[in-house]
N, C-alpha and C positions, 0 to 999 in steps of 0.2 A: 433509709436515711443513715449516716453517719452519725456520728457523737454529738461531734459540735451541732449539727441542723438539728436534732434532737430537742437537744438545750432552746436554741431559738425558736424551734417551730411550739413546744410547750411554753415558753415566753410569751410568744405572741396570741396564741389561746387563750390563753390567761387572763389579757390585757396587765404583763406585765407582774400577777402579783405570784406566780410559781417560780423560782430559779432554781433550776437542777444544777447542783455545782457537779463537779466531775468525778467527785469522792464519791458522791452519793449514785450516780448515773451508771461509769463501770462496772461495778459490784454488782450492781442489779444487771444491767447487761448480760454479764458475765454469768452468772445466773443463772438468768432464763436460758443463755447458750446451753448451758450445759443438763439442764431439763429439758431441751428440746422445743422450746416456746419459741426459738429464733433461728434463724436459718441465717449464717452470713457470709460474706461476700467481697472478697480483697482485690484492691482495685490500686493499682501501681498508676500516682500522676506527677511524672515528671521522678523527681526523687521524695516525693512523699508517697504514703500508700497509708489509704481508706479504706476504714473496714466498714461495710454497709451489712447494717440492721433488717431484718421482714420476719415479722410473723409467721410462723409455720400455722397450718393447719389446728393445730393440738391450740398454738399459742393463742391464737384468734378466738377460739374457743373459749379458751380459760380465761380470758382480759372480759370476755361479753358476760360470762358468769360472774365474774367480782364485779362488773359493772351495778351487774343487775340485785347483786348483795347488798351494794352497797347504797343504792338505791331504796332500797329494802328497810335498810338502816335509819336512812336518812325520812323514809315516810314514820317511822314505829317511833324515833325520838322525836318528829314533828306531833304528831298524837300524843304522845308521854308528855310535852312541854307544853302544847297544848297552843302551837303555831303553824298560822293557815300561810300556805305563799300565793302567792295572786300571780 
């Protein structure tokens, strides 16, 4: 995906209540680019030109690890707080 689909498709996941502004999006982008988490991909339309986002190998990896941390997180402070989710 692009930037802007980025922003919208995590929008619509959401139902609305994540907004990635662009300040914030870029920089991380830019980021993982350069760690190697993303592989991208320039795409000339018309006289604009897209630069498309994918996961590398490495990248996909590392996102399902935080996933799974953070997941991790989210069961230890439910126990600590001492809140069940149905």
């Amino acid at each position: 995906m692009y930037g802007y689909e980025i922003t919208q498709r995590v929008m619509e996941l959401s139902d609305g209540r994540i907004s990635l502004t662009e300040g914030a999006l870029y920089p991380t982008l830019h980021k993982l680019e350069a760690e190697g988490m993303l592989n991208t991909e320039v795409v000339n339309i018309g006289k604009r030109v897209r630069k498309y986002y994918t996961l590398t190998a490495a990248g996909n990896a590392t996102a399902k690890d935080r996933v799974s941390e953070f997941l991790d997180f989210i069961e230890t402070m439910s126990s600590v707080l001492q809140v069940k989710f149905s």
